[in-house]
VOSE-274030 format. One record per atom (N, C-alpha, C): x, y, z; residue in one letter. Coordinates in steps of 0.1 Angstrom, whole numbers, padded with zeros to 4 digits, always signed. Atoms other than C-alpha are relative to their C-alpha. Example, Ala and Ser with C-alpha at 12.3 -4.5 7.8 and 13.67 -1.06 7.14 Angstrom:
2
+0009-0012+0000A
+0123-0045+0078A
+0009+0012+0000A
-0009-0011+0000S
+0137-0011+0071S
-0008+0011+0008S
This chain:
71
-0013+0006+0004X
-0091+0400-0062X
+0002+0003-0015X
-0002-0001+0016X
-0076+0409-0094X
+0008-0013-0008X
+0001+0011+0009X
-0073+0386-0126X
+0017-0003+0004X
-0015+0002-0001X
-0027+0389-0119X
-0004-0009+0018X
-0002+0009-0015X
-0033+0376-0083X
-0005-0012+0003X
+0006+0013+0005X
-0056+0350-0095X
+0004-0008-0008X
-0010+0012+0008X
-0034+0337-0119X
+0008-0001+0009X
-0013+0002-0012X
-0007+0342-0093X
+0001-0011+0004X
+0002+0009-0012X
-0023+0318-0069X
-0001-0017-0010X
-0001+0016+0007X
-0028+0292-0098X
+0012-0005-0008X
-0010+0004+0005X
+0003+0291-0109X
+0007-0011+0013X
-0008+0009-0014X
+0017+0288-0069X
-0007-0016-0001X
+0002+0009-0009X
-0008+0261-0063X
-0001-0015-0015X
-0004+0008+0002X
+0000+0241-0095X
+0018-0002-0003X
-0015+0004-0006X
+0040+0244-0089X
-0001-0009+0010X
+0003+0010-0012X
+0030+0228-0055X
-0002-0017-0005X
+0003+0011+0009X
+0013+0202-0078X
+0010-0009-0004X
-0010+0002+0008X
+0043+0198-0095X
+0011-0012+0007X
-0009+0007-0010X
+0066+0188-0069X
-0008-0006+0008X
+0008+0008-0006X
+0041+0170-0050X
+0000-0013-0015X
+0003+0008+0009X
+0042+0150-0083X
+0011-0012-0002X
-0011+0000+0003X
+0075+0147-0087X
+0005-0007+0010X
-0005+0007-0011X
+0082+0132-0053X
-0005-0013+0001X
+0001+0016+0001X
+0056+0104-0061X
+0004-0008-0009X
-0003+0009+0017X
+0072+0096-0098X
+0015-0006+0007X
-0015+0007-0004X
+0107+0091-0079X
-0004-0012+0010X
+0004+0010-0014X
+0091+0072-0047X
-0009-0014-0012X
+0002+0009+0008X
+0077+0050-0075X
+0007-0002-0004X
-0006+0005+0005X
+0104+0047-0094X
+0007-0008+0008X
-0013+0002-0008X
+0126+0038-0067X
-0009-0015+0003X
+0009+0011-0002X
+0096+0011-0057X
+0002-0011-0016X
-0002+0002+0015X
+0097+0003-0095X
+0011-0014+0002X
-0011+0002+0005X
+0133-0003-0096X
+0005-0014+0016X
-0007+0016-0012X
+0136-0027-0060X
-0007-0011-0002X
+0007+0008+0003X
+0108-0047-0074X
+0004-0009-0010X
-0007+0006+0015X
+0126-0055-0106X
+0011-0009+0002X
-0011+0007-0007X
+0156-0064-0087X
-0001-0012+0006X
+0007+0012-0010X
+0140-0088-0063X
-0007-0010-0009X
+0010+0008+0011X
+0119-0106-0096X
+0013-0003-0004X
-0013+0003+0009X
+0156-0108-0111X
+0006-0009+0012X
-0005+0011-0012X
+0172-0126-0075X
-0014-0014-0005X
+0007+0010+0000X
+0141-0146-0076X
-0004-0011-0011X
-0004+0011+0013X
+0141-0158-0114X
+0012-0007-0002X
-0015+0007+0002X
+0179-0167-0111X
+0000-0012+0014X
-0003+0012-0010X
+0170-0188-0078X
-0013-0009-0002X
+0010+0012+0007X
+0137-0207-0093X
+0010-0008-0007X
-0005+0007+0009X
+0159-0214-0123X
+0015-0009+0008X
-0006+0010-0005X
+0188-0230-0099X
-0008-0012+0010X
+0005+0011-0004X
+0163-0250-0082X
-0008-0009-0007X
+0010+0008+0009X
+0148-0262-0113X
+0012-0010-0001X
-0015+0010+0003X
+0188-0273-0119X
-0002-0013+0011X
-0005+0005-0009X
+0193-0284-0089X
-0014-0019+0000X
+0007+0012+0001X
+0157-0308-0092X
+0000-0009-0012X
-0003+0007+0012X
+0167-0321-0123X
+0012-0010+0000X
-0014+0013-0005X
+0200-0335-0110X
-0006-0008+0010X
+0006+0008-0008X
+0180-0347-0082X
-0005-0016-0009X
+0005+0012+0008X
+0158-0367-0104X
+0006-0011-0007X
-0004+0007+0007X
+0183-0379-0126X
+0011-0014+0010X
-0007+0009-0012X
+0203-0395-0098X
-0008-0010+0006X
+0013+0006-0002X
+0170-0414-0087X
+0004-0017-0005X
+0000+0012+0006X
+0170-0453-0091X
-0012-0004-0002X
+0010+0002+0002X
+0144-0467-0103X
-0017+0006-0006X
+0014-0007+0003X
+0106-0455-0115X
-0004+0008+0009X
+0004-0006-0012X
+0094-0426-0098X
-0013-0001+0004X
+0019+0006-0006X
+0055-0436-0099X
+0002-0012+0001X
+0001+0011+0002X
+0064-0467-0090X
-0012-0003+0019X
+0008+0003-0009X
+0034-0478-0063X
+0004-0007+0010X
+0003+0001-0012X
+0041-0485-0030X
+0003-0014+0004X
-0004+0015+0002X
+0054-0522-0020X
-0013-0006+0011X
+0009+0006-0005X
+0021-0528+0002X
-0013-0001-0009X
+0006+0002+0009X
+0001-0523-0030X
-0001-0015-0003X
């Protein structure tokens, strides 16, 4: 085999590389980018149920550790 058909074959087989590379940086990004999304829904609905338990609380009569009326 000569040295042009040897580099040949290593060029083909890191082009191949290439785009084999390239299809996992998108397939991650795209993973990336729905994961980011889903942590962004999920931060905006912690923070309304932190609201929402804070109005709870404050509506509350009385002590909330208050012990148990068979104590």
């Amino acid at each position: 085999m000569s040295d042009v058909d040897a580099l040949s074959e290593r060029i083909d087989a890191l082009e191949m590389r290439l785009s084999y590379q390239d299809v996992t940086i998108e397939t991650l990004n795209q993973t990336i980018t729905a994961q980011w999304t889903e942590i962004d829904r999920l931060t905006r609905q912690l923070s309304e149920l932190k609201e929402r338990l804070r109005e709870a609380e404050s509506n509350l009569s009385g002590p909330v550790n208050e012990p148990p009326p068979h104590y």
